[in-house]
N, C-alpha and C positions, 0 to 999 in steps of 0.2 A: 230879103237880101242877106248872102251871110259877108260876115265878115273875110276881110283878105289877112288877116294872120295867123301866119302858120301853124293849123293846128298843136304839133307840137309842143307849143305853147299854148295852145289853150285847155193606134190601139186603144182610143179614151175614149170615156161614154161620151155622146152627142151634149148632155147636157154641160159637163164639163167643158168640153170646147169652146160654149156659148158660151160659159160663164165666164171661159178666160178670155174671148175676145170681146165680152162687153167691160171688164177691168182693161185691158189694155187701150181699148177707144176709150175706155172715161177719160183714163189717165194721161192721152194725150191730145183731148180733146180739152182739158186743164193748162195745158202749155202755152204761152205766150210770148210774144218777141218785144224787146222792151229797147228801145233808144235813147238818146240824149237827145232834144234840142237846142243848140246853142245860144240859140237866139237873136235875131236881127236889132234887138235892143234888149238891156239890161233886165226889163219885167217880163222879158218872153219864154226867159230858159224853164225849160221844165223836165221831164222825161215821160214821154210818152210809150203806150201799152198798146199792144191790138194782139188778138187772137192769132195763130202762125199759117193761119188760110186768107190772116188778110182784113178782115171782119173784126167789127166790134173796137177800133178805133178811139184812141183818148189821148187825144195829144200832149193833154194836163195832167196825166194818170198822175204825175208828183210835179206841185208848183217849186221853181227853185229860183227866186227871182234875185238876180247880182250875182249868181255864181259861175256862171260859165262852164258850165259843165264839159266833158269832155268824154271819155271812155269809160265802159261799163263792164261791170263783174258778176256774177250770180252765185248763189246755192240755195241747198235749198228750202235757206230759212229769210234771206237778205238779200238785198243790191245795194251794190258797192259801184260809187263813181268818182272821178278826179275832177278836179274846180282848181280852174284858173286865174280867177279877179285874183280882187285883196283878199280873201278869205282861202288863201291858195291854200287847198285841201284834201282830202280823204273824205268822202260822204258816205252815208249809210242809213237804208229805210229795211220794216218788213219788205217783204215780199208782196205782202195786201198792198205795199203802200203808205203805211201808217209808222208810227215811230219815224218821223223823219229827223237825221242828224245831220246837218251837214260839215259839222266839223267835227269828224269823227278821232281825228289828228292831222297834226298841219304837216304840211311837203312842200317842196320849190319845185314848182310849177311844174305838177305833176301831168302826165296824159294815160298813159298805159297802164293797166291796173288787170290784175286776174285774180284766179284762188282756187284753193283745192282746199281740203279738210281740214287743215291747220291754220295757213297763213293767208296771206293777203300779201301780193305781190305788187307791185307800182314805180312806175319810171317818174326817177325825183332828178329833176334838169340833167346833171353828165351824169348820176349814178342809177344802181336800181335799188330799191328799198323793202325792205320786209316786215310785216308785224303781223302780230296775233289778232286771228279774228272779230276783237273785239277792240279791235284799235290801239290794247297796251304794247308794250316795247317796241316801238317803233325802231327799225333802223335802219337810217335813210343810204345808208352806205355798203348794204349787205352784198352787194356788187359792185369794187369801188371803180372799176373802170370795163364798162360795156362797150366803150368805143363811140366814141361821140356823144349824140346827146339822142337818148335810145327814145324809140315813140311807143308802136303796140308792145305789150305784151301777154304772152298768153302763158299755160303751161299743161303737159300732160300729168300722165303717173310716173313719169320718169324725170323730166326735166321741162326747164322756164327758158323761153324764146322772147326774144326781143329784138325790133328792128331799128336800124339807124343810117343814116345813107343810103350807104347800097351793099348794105348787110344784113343778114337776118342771124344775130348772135345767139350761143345756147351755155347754160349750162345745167347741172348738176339739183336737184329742188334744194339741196342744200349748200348752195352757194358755190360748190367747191368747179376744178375742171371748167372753168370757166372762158371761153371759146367768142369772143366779140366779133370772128370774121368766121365762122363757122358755114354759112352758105354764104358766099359770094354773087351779085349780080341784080338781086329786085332792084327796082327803081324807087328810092324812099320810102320804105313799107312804114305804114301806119296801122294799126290795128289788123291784126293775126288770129288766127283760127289753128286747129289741128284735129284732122280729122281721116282717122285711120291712115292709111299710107302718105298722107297728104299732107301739107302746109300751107296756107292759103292767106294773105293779105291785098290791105288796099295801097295802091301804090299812090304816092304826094310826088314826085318826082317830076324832073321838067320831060323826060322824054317818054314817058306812059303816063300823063295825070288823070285819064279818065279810064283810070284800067284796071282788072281786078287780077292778080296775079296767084301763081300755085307752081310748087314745085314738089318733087319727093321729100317723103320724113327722113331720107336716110344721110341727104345733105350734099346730097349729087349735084354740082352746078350745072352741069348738064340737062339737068330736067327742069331746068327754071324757064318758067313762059309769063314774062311779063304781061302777054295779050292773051290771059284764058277767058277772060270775058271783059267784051268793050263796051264803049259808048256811054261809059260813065258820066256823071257830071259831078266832078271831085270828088272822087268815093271817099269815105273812111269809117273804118273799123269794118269785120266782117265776125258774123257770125255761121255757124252750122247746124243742122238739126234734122232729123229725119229724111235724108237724101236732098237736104235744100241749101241752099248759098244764101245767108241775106250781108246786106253793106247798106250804107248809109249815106247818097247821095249830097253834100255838104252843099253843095250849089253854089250859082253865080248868077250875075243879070241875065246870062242868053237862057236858063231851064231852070222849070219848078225844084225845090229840095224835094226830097221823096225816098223813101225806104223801098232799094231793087232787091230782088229775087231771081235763083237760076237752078237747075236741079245740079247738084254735084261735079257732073262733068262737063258743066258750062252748056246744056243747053237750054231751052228753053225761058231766052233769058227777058223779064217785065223790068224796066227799068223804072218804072210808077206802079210799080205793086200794092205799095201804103204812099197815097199824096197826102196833101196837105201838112207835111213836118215846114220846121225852119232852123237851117242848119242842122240837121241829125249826123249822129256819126254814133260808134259805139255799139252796132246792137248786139244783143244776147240772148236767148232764149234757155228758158230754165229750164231742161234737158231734164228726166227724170233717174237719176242714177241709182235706185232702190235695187236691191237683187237678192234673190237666194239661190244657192246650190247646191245638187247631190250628184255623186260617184255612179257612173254607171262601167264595171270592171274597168278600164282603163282611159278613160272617159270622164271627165266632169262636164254635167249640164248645168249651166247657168241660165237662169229665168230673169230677162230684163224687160225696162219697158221699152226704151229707147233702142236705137243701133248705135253701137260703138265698141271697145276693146277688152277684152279680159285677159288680164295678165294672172299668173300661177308662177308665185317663188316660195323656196322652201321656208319655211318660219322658223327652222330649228338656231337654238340661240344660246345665250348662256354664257359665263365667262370664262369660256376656251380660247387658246392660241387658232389663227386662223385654220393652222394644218388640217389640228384636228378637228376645229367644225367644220374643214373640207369631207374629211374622210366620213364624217358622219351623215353627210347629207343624203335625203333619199329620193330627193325630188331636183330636177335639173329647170331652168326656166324655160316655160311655155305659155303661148298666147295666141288666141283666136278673135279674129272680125269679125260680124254680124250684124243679123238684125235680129229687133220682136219675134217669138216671144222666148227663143232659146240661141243661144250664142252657146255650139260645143266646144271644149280645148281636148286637145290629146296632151294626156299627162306624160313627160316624160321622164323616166327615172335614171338617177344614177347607177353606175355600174354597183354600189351596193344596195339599193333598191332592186334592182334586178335581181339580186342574187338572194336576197328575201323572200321575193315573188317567186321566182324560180322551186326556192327548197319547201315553204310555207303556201301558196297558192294565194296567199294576201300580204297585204305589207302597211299598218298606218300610219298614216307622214301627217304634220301639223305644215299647212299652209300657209300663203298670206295671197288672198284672191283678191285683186283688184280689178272694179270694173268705171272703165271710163266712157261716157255717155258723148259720143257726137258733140262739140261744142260747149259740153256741160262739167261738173265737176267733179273728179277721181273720188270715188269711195271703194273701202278697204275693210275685209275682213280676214280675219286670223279664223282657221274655220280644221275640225283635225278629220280628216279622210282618211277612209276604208278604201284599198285600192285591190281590186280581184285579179286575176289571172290563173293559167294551168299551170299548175303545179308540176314538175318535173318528177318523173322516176327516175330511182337512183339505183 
C-alpha cells in the first residue's frame, strides 16, 4: 500500500563491424533501470535494479530502511537520491551498490534531484539547490525562487528544468535566466526526463493523475499533452533510454505498484513491465555517455553507445572583450540527434571560418563537443578539429 502524501514531500571489414556491434550490445546489455521504493512501511524503502528488458529483478538492490526515499540521479560512477523522514537528505551509493551514504548532505525535504558532470541538482522545499558532486558546498538556495514548491528535476547540456503546479520552469546550468513559468499547462509534473526534442513527466495533478505527459523542448505551450500515455496508477518520475519511456507507478488500493514501460512515442505501452515494487517512483537508467570523435571534411562523426544529442560550440576563449572573441570565432553552434553507433553533426562555420576554408582548403578550430545520452548524463570534451574543404581560386 503506498502512502497518500504528497510525494513532493516525500566501407569496413566484416570483422570490424562485428567487433563493434558485439562492444555496442555488451555495453548495453550492462545498462540497468534503477528506482526507489518508497515503502508501505519504514523497513521496506530500498531502491531496486532490474536489467532495462525487464529481467533480473532486485527489489533490495540497496536496503535503505527509515529513509523515504524519493527521486533518483545517475552517472556514471554513482546514484544519487532524496530522503524525506527525519534524516531529510541527499544519498549517495556506487553504482555496484556498495559505498552506501545516505546522508550525503542534508536538504528540506527534498524530491527532485538530477546531475551532469559537475554538480548535483535537487528541489530543497520552495527553492532549487546545487552542490558538487561529492556533496561539498551545498547551496540549497542556488535558485531562490522556482515558483512554488518545485517537484522533478532534470537537466540537459544546456539548462535545468523543474516542475511545480502547472509549470514546468527552466533555467540556465548556471543558475542565471531563470524562467519558473517557462512552459505553462502540465498538470502537477513530478519527475522529468528530456529527451531529444521532447520533455516528458509524470503528472500528480487532480485532472490527469494517472497520466504520463510530453510536450516540445522548445517551450511551445501548444504542444503540451497531458494524456500521451494513460492508465497510470499514480505515476512518478520518468525515465528515458534507448527509444523507451519507463515511470514509476506509485500505487493505491484499486492496482499493484509496478515499474510501466512505452516506446517514446507513447506506444506500445505495459503498465506492469517490472511488478512487484512498493511505492516506486524515480527511475533512471544509466545511459552510457562515453564517445569519441573525428572530422570527416566538413563533417564530425561521433561514435556513441546510447541515442541522444551532440552539441559542437566553439572553445575559442581567453581574456578578450566579447567583440573580439566574436570576431575570432570559427565555428558557429551545431547539433545532431541519433542513435548507435554514429550520431553525424554538420559543422558550421563562421563567416571567418569560411573565408579560411575558402583561401587555405582547411581551417583548425578547438571545440567543445558535448554529448548527451537519452535520459543520461551530458559529457564534454574540448577536442581541436581539422576541418577540409575546396579550396578556392583566386
Amino acid at each position: 500500500m503506498a502512502s497518500s502524501q504528497p510525494r513532493w514531500m516525500r566501407g569496413t571489414p566484416l570483422l570490424a563491424v562485428l567487433v563493434l556491434a558485439f562492444l555496442v550490445l555488451a555495453s548495453r546489455a550492462d545498462a540497468y533501470v534503477y528506482w526507489t521504493n518508497q515503502g508501505s512501511t519504514p523497513s521496506g524503502a530500498s531502491i531496486g535494479r532490474a536489467n532495462t528488458d525487464g529481467t533480473g529483478v532486485n527489489q533490495h538492490f540497496i536496503s535503505l530502511p527509515g529513509s523515504g526515499p524519493c527521486l533518483l540521479a545517475i552517472n556514471d560512477t554513482n546514484l544519487f537520491w532524496s530522503s524525506q523522514t527525519s534524516n531529510e537528505a541527499i544519498g549517495r551509493a556506487n553504482i555496484d551498490g556498495t559505498g552506501v551514504n545516505p546522508n550525503l548532505f542534508a536538504a528540506d525535504a527534498p524530491c527532485g534531484i538530477a546531475v551532469n558532470s559537475s554538480f548535483i541538482y535537487y528541489s530543497n522545499n520552495a527553492t532549487i539547490g546545487r552542490a558538487n558532486l561529492d556533496g561539498t558546498t551545498p547551496d540549497p538556495s542556488f535558485i531562490a525562487s522556482p515558483g512554488g514548491y518545485p517537484c522533478g528535476v532534470t537537466v540537459d547540456g544546456s539548462y535545468v528544468y523543474w516542475g511545480h503546479d502547472s509549470f514546468i520552469g527552466r533555467a540556465n546550468l548556471d543558475g542565471t535566466n531563470s524562467d519558473p513559468n517557462w512552459l505553462p499547462g502540465p498538470d502537477g509534473p513530478c519527475g522529468m526526463a528530456v529527451s531529444g526534442s521532447y520533455i516528458y513527466w509524470a503528472n500528480e495533478g487532480l485532472t490527469y493523475p494517472n497520466n504520463i505527459g510530453r510536450a516540445n523542448l522548445d517551450g511551445n505551450p501548444g504542444s503540451v499533452n497531458n494524456a500521451f500515455i494513460t492508465g497510470g496508477n499514480l505515476p512518478c518520475g520518468v525515465a528515458v533510454f534507448n527509444g523507451k519511456i519507463y515511470w514509476g507507478n506509485f500505487g493505491n488500493d484499486l492496482a499493484p505498484d509496478t515499474i510501466g514501460r512505452a516506446n517514446l512515442d507513447g506506444t506500445s505501452v505495459n503498465q506492469s513491465f517490472i511488478s512487484g515494487a512498493d511505492a516506486p517512483c524515480g527511475p533512471v537508467v544509466n545511459a552510457p555517455n562515453a564517445f569519441s570523435a573525428k572530422v570527416k571534411g566538413k563533417k564530425l562523426i561521433v561514435t556513441v553507445q546510447s541515442p541522444g544529442t551532440v552539441k559542437v560550440t566553439d572553445a575559442a576563449g581567453g581574456a578578450k572583450s566579447a567583440a573580439k572573441k566574436k570576431r575570432k570565432l570559427l565555428l558557429k553552434n551545431s547539433s545532431a540527434k541519433g542513435n548507435i553507433p554514429t550520431i553525424t553533426v554538420k559543422l558550421k562555420l563562421t563567416k571567418l571560418g569560411n573565408s579560411k576554408l575558402s583561401s587555405k582548403g582547411k581551417v583548425k578550430a578547438k571545440a567543445k563537443v558535448t554529448f548527451t545520452p537519452d535520459g543520461g548524463t551530458a559529457k564534454t570534451q574540448t577536442l581541436k578539429l581539422k576541418i577540409k574543404g575546396k579550396r578556392k581560386k583566386h
